[in-house]
C-alpha positions in Angstrom: -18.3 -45.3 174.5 -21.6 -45.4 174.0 -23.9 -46.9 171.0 -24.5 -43.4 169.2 -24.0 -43.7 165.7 -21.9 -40.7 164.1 -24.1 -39.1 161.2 -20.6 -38.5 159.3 -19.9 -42.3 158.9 -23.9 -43.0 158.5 -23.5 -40.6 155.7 -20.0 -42.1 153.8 -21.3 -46.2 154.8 -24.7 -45.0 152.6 -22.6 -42.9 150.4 -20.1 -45.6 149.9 -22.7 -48.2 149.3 -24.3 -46.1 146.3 -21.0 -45.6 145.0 -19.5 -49.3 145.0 -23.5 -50.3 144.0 -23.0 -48.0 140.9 -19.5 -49.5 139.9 -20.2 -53.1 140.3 -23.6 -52.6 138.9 -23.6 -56.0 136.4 -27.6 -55.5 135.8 -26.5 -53.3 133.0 -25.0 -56.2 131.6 -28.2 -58.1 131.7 -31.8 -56.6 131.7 -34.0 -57.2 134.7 -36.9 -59.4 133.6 -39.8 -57.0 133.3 -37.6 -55.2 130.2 -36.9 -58.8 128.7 -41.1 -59.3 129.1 -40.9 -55.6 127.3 -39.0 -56.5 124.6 -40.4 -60.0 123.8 -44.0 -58.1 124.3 -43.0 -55.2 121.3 -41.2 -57.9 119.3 -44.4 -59.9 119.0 -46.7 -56.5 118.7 -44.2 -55.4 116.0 -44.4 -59.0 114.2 -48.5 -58.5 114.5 -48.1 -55.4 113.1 -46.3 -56.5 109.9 -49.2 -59.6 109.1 -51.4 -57.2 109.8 -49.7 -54.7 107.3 -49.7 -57.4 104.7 -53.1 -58.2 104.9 -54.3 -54.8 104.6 -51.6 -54.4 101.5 -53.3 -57.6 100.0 -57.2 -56.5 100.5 -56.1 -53.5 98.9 -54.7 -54.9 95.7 -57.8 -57.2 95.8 -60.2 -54.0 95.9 -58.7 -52.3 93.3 -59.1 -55.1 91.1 -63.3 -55.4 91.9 -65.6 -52.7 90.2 -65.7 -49.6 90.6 -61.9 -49.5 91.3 -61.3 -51.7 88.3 -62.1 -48.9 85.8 -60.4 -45.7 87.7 -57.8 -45.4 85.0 -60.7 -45.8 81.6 -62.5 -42.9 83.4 -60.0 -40.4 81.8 -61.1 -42.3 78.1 -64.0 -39.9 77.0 -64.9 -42.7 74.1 -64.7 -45.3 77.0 -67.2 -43.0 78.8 -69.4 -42.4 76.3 -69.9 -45.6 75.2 -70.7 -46.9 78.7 -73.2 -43.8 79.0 -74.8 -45.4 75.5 -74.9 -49.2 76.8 -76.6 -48.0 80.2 -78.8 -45.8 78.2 -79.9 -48.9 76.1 -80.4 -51.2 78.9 -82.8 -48.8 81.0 -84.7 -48.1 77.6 -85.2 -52.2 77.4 -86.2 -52.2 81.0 -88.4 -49.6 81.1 -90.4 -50.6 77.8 -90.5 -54.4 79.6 -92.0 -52.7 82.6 -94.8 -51.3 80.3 -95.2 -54.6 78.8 -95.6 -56.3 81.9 -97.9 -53.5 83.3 -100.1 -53.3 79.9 -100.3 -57.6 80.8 -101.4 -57.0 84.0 -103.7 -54.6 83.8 -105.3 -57.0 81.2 -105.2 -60.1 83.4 -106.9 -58.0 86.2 -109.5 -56.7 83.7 -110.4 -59.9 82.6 -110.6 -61.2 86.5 -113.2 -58.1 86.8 -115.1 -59.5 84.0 -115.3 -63.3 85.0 -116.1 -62.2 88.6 -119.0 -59.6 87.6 -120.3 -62.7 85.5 -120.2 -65.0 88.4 -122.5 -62.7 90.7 -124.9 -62.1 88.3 
């Protein structure tokens, strides 16, 4: 009797061995270490995930309360409209007649610069 190894009993040992791993397999039980690091890593993702939720929930309650958000709901008021279409109208008429005023001023002040300095040089 030699040392040769029957491929039968190499076959049922392996066999065997995959079969007894299988039913005393207690890592089911407990999870290996890299799907504990797995589960800790998407528990904190997930808990990122909700702050990050509520912050984006809480910066959009705060823009809807700032201009032009803040009057989305008179936009359907035509009188609302209107009379915001009046006051705007009003303003940019007072504007524009103090730009004429300040224009009309300037154009003075430089005029009378052109008089004092053609006096000077003769």
């Amino acid at each position: 009797m030699g040392c040769h190894t029957n491929p039968t009993t190499t076959a049922s040992k392996s066999e065997f061995l995959r079969i007894f791993r299988m039913s005393h397999d207690f890592t089911a039980l407990v999870p290996p270490l890299e799907e504990v690091s797995a589960l800790e890593l998407l528990q904190e993702t997930r808990e990122r995930l909700k702050e990050h939720i509520a912050a984006v929930v809480q910066r959009l309650s705060t823009i809807q309360q700032v201009f032009p958000c803040s009057i989305r709901d008179k936009l359907n008021d035509e009188a609302w409209v209107t009379e915001q279409l009046r006051e705007t109208e009003e303003r940019s008429a007072a504007a524009e007649l103090q730009r004429t005023t300040l224009l009309t001023m300037l154009s003075s002040m430089i005029g009378g610069l052109n008089h004092v300095n053609s006096d000077i040089s003769h």
